[in-house]
C-alpha positions as CSV (number, residue, x, y, z in Angstrom):
1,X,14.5,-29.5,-12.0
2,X,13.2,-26.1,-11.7
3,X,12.5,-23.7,-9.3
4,X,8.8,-24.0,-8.7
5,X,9.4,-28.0,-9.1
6,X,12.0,-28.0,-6.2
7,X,9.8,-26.0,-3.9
8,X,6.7,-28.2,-4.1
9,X,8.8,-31.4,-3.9
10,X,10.1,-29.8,-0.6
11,X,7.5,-29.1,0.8
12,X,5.5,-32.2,-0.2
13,X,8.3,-33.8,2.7
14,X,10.4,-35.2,-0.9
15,X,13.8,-34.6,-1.4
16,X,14.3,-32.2,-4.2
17,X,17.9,-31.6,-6.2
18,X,18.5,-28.8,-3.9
19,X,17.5,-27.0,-0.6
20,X,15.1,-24.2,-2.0
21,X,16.1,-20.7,-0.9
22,X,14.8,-17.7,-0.2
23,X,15.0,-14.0,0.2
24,X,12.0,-11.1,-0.4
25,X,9.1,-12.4,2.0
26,X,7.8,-10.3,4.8
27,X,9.5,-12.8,7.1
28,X,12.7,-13.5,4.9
29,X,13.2,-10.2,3.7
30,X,15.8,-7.5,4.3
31,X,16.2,-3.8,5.6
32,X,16.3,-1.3,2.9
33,X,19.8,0.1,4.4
34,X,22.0,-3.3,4.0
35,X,20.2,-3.7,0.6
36,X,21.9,-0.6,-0.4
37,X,24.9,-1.3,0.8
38,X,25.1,-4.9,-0.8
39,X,23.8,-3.9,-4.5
40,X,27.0,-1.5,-4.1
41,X,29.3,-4.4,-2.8
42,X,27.9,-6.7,-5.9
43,X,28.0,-4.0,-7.8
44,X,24.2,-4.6,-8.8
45,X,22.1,-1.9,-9.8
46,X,19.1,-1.7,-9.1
47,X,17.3,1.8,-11.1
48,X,14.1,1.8,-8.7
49,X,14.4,1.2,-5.2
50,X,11.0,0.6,-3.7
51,X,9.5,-0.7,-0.1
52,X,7.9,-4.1,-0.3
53,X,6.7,-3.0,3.3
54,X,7.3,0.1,4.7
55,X,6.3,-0.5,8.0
56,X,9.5,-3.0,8.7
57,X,11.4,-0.8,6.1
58,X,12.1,-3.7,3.5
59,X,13.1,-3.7,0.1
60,X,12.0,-5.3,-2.9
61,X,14.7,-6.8,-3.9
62,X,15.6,-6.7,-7.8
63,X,15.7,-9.4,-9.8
64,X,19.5,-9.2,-10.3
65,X,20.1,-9.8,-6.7
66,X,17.5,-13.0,-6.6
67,X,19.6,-14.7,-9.3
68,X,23.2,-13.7,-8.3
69,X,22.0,-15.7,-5.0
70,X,19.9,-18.3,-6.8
71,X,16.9,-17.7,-5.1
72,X,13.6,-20.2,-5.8
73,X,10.5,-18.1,-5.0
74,X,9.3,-14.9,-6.1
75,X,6.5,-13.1,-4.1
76,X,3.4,-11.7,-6.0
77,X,3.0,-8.4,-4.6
78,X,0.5,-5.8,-5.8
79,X,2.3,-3.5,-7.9
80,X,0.3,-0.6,-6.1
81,X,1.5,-1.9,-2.9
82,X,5.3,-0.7,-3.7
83,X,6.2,2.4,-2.4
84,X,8.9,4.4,-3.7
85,X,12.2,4.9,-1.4
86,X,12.1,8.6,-1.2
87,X,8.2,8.0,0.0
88,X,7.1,10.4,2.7
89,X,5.5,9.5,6.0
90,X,2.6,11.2,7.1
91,X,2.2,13.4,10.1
92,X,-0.5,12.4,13.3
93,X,0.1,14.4,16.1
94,X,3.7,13.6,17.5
95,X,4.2,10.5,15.5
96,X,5.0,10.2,12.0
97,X,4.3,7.2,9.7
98,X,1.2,5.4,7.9
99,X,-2.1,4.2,8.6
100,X,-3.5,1.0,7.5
101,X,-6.5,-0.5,6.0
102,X,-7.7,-1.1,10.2
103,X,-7.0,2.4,11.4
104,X,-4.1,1.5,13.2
105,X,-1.3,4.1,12.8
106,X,2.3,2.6,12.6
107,X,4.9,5.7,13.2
108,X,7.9,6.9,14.9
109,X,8.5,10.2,16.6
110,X,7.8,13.3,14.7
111,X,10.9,14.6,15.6
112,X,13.3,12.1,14.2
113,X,14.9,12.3,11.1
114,X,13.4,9.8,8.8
115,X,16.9,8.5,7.6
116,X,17.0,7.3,10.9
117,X,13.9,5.7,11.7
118,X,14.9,1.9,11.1
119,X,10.9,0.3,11.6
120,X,7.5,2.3,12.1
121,X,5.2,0.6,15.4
122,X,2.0,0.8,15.8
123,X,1.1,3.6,17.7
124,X,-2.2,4.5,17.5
125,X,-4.5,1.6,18.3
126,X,-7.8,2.2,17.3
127,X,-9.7,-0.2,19.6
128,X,-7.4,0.1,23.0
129,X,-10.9,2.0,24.6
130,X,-13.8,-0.3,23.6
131,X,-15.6,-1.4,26.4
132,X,-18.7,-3.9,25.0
133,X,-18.9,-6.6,21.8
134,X,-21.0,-4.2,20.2
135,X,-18.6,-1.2,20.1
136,X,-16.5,-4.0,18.0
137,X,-19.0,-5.3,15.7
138,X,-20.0,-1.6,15.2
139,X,-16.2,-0.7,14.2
140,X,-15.9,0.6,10.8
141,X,-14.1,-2.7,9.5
142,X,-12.8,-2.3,5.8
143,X,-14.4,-4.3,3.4
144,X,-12.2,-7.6,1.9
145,X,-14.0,-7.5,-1.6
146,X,-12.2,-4.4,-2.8
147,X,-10.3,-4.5,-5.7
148,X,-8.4,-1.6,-5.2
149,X,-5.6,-3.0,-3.6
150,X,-4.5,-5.2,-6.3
151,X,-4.2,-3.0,-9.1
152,X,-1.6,-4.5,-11.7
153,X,-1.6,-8.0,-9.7
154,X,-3.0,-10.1,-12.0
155,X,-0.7,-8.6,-15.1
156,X,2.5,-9.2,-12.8
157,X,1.4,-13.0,-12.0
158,X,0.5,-13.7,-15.4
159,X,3.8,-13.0,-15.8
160,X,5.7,-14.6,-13.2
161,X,3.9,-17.6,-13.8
162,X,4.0,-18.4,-17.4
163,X,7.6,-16.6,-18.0
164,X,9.4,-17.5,-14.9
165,X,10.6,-21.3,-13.7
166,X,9.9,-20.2,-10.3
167,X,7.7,-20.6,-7.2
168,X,4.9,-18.0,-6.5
169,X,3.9,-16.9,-3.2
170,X,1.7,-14.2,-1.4
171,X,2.7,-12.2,1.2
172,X,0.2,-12.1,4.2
173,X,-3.4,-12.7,3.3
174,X,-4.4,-13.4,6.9
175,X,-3.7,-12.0,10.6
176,X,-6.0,-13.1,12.9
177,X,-4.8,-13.1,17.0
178,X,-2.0,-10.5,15.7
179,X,-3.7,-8.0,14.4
180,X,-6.0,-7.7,17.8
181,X,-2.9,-6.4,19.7
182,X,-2.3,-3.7,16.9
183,X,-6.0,-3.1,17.3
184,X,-6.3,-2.6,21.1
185,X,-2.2,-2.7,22.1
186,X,-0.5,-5.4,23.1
187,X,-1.0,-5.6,27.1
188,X,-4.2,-4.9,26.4
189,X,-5.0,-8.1,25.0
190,X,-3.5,-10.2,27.2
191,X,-5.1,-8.3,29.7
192,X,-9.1,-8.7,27.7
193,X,-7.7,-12.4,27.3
194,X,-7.7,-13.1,31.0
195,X,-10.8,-11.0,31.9
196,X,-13.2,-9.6,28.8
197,X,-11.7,-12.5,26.5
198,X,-15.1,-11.9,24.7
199,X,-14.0,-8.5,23.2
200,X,-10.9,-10.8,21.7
201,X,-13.1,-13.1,20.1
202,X,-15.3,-10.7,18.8
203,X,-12.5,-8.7,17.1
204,X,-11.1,-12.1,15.6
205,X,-14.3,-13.1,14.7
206,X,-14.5,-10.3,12.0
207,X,-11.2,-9.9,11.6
208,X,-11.4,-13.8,10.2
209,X,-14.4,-12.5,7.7
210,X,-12.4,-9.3,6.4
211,X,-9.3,-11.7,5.6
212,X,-11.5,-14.7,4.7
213,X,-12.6,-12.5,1.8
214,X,-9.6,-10.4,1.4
215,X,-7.8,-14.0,0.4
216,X,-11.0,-14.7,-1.7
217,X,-10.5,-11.5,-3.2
218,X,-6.6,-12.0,-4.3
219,X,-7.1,-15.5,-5.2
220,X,-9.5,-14.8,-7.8
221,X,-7.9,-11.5,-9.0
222,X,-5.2,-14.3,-10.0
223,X,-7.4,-17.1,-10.9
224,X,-6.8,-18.1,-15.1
225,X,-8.5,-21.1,-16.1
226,X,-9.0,-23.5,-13.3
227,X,-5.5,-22.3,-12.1
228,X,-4.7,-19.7,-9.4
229,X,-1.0,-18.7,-10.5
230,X,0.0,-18.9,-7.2
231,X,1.7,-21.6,-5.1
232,X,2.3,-20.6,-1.4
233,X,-0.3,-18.3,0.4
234,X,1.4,-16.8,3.3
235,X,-0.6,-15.9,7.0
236,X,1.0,-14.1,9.7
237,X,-0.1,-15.0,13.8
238,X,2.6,-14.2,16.5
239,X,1.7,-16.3,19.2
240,X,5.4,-16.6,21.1
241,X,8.0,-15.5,22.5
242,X,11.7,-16.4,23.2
243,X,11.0,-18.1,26.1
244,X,7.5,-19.7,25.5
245,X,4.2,-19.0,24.4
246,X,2.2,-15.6,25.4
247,X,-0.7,-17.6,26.2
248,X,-1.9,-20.9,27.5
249,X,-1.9,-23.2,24.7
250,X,-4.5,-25.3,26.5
251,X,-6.8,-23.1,27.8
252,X,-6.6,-19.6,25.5
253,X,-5.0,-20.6,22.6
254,X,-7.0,-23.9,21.6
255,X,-10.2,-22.9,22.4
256,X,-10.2,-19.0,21.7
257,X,-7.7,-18.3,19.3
258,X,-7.4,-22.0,17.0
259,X,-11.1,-22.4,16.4
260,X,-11.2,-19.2,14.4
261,X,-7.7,-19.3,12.6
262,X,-8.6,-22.4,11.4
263,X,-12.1,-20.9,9.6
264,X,-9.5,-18.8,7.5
265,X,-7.3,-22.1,6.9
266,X,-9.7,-23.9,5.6
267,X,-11.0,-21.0,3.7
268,X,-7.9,-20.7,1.8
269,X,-7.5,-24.4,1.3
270,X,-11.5,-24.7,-0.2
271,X,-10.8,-21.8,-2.7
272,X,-7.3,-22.9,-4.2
273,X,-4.6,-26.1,-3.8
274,X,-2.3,-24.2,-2.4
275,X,0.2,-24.6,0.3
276,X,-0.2,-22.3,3.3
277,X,3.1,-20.4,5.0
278,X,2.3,-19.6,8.9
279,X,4.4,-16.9,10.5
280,X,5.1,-17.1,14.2
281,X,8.5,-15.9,16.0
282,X,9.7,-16.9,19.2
283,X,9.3,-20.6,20.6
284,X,6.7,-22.0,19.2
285,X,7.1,-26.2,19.9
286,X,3.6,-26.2,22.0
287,X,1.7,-24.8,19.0
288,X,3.5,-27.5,15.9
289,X,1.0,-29.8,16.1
290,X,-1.7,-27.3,16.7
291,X,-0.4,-25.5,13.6
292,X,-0.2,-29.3,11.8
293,X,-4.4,-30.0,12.7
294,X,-5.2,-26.4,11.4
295,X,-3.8,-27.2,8.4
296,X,-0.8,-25.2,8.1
297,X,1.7,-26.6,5.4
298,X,4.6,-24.8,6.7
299,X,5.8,-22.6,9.9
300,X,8.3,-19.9,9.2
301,X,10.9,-18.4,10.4
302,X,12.3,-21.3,12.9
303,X,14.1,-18.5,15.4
304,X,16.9,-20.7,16.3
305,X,17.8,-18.1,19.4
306,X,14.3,-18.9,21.5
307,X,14.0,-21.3,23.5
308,X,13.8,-25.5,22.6
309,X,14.2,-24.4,19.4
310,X,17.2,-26.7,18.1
311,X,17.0,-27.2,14.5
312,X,18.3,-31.5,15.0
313,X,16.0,-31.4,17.2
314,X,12.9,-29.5,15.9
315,X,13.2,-32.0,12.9
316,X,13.4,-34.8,14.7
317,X,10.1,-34.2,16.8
318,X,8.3,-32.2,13.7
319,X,10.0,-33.0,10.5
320,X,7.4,-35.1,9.3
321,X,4.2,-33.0,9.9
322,X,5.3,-29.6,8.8
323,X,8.1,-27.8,6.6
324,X,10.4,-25.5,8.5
325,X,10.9,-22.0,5.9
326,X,13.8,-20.4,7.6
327,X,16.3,-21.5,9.9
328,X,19.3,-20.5,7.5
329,X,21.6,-18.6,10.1
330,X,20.6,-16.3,13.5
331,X,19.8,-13.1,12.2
332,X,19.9,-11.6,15.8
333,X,23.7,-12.5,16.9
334,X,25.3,-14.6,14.2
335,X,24.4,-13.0,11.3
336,X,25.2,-9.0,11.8
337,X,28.0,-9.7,14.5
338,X,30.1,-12.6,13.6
339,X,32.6,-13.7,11.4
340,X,32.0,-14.6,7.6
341,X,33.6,-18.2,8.9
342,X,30.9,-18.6,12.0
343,X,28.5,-18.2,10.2
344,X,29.6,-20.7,7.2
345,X,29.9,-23.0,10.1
346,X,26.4,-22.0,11.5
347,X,24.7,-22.3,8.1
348,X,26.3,-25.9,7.6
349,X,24.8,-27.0,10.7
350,X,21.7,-25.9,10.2
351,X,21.3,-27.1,6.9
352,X,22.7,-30.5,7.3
353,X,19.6,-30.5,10.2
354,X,17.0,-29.4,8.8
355,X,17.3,-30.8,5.1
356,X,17.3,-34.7,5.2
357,X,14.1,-36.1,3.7
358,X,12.3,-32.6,2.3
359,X,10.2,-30.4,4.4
360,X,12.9,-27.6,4.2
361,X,13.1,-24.2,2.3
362,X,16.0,-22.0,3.5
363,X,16.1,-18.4,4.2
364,X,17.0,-16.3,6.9
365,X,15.6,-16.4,10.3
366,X,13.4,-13.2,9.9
367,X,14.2,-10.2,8.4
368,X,17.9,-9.3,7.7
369,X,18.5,-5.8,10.3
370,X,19.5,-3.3,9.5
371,X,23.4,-3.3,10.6
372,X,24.2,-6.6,9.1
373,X,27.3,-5.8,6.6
374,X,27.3,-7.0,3.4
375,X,29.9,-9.3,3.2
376,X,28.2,-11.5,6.4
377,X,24.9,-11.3,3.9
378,X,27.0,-13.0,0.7
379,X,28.6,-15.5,3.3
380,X,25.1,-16.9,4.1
381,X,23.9,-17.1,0.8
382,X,26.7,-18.6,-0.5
383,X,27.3,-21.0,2.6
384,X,23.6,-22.4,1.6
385,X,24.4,-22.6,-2.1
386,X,27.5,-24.8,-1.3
387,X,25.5,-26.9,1.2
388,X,22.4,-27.2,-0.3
389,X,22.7,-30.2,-2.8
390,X,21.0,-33.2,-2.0
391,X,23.4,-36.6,-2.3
């Protein structure tokens, strides 16, 4: 069984030869620092260090390092969308950093040395001072059909596809609810949400056109035949945190925020047969089933640390509606302060959770931080190589 073979049967809720791993998403990736300092303590080489996305500070990993840790999915990233490690930040006022396709400018003070900047926030919210629907529909949104972005994709998924055994999958082609509290700040959301909830709709509304053809756009750029040479499209949507949800499920969430995420669900699911990863932290067992109706194949990254989210448990009340991508080992205590034996112990637990009957890929729960030492990475991996084989 290959690679691409025992991700789809997962998924699909079968029980494949092995637990699938991961490592490389924008989700399950890790900080360019420990990725430095575990090529050295592989001794791995990697000749060109580059940012898969420089805003969190992770690197693309090299293919050396996937194997070495027998990792099932490669992600299809836009070769123009790698920036080199030694790349620059821009200058705006007091901050320094990058802008993005939205106007919204993610930086870190001017006055810090970059070698210690360890993640870039947004910081410059382009929307935080609108006042009507109109000064949002008026915004100059960027246009979803442009090709630019994707230079060299279809080349490097030609490739992975027809040269590789393994799963595809995109990074984000959708951020809906999210990317309004980058636009107008967070508090600022929750604030329009309670009393001018019709400036948040607006902005999802077109936000859910831009990435409706944004996704339209990729897809086809890596359409061959009647085949789209990708398996997993990936949409992000933080609607949580440790302790609960940030909004009423019932009375924001479903009829504000659900209604338009789906559009962009089912957009994604009309163009291609694909399998759709949903990003949301924090505790997020209100919105499962929500997530299920939209039509979300899988919910990533399972935070273990928030609240009611047990991985026996999360299985046993979800397991057979959704895949859980995550959920390897606690990347917030576990995994950068304890032991190489705790978190054997952790990743054993987990695992034997989280893996009976399908519906599991394994990777880290989010992105691996910066201060997490090399040998704690290895002792994940290779805890979930030893217990991922299916009896």
């Amino acid at each position: 069984m290959n690679s691409r073979e025992r991700v789809l049967l997962a998924i699909n809720h079968k029980e494949p030869d092995k637990v699938p791993l991961d490592l490389g998403g924008n989700q399950s990736g890790i900080h360019i620092k420990p990725y430095k300092r575990l090529l050295k303590y592989l001794d791995i080489e990697d000749k060109n260090i580059r940012y898969c996305d420089f805003v969190q500070q992770l690197a693309f990993p090299c293919e050396d390092l996937l194997k070495h840790f027998e990792i099932d999915i490669r992600w299809l990233r836009p070769p123009a969308s790698l920036l080199p490690e030694n790349y620059t930040p821009e200058i705006e006022g007091k901050f320094q950093g990058i802008w993005d396709q939205f106007g919204v400018f993610w930086g870190a003070s001017a006055e810090k040395n970059v070698e210690d900047i360890l993640f870039y926030d947004p910081v410059i919210h382009p929307l935080e001072h609108v006042k009507t629907v109109q000064e949002v529909r008026n915004y100059d949104w960027p246009d979803g059909t442009d090709k630019t972005p994707f230079k060299g994709l279809r080349e490097y998924a030609k490739k992975l596809r027809e040269t590789t055994p393994y799963a595809i999958a995109t990074p984000p082609l959708g951020c809906i609810y999210e990317y309004t509290t980058f636009l107008f700040g967070f508090a600022t959301v929750l604030r329009h949400l309670r009393k001018k909830p019709e400036l948040i709709i607006a902005a999802m509304e077109e936000l859910e056109k831009y990435w409706s053809a944004y996704a339209s756009t990729f897809l086809n750029e890596i359409k061959f035949g009647n085949e789209y040479y990708t398996d997993i499209v990936s949409i992000n949507g933080d609607l949580a945190m440790e302790t609960g949800p940030i909004m009423n499920p019932k009375t924001i969430y479903a009829p504000m925020i659900k209604p338009i995420e789906h559009k962009l669900s089912k957009k994604i699911h009309t163009i291609a047969n694909v399998k759709i990863n949903y990003h949301c932290c924090g505790s997020i067992v209100e919105f499962i089933p929500h997530f299920a109706e939209i039509g979300y194949d899988i919910v990533n990254p399972i935070q273990l640390s928030a609240y009611d989210m047990e991985p026996c448990s999360l299985k046993k009340r979800f397991g057979d509606v959704i895949t859980f991508w995550g959920g390897l080992c606690d990347t917030r205590e576990t995994l950068p302060f304890k032991s190489p034996k705790q978190i054997r112990d952790e990743v054993r637990y987990n695992i034997a959770c989280l893996k009976p009957g399908g519906g599991y890929i394994a990777s880290n729960v989010h992105n691996i931080t910066a201060e997490v030492p090399p040998e704690n990475i290895v002792a994940m991996f290779e805890a979930a190589k030893s217990f991922r084989i299916y009896k």
